[in-house]
N, C-alpha and C positions, 0 to 999 in steps of 0.2 A: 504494500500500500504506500503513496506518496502523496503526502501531504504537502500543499505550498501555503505560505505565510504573503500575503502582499500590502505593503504599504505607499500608502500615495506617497508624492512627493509634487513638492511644486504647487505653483499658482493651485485654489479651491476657490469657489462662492457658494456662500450659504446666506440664505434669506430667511428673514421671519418674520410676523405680523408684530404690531408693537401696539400697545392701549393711545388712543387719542389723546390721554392728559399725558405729555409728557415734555420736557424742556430738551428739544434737542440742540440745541447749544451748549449744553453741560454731559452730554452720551460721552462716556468714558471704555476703548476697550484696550485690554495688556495680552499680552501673549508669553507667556514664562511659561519652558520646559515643554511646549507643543499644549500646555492648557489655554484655552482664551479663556477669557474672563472680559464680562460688557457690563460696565453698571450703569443704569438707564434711571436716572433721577426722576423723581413726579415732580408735576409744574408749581412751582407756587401756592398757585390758587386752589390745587386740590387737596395742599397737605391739611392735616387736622391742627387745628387750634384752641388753644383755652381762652377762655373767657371769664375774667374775674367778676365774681357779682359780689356788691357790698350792698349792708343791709344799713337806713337811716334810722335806725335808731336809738 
């Protein structure tokens, strides 16, 4: 029996759908040791936030 092993090499593209709330001016990706790594920030406007309530009395 013979078994082969193949590995790419060279130029690839890979695509993927992304959510609409996103800051693409801040899409961050690294490539170390053949891992990618993409960190895809949320916009602004969708992150959550607190809201202090004070009470008058």
């Amino acid at each position: 029996m013979l078994r082969r092993s193949t590995r790419r090499t060279g130029r690839f593209e890979y695509r993927a759908a992304l959510p609409g709330d996103i800051n693409p001016e801040n899409v961050e990706a690294t490539l170390d040791s053949g891992v990618l790594t993409v960190k895809v920030p949320k916009a602004e406007t969708t992150k959550p936030h607190r809201i202090e309530i004070t009470s008058e009395r």
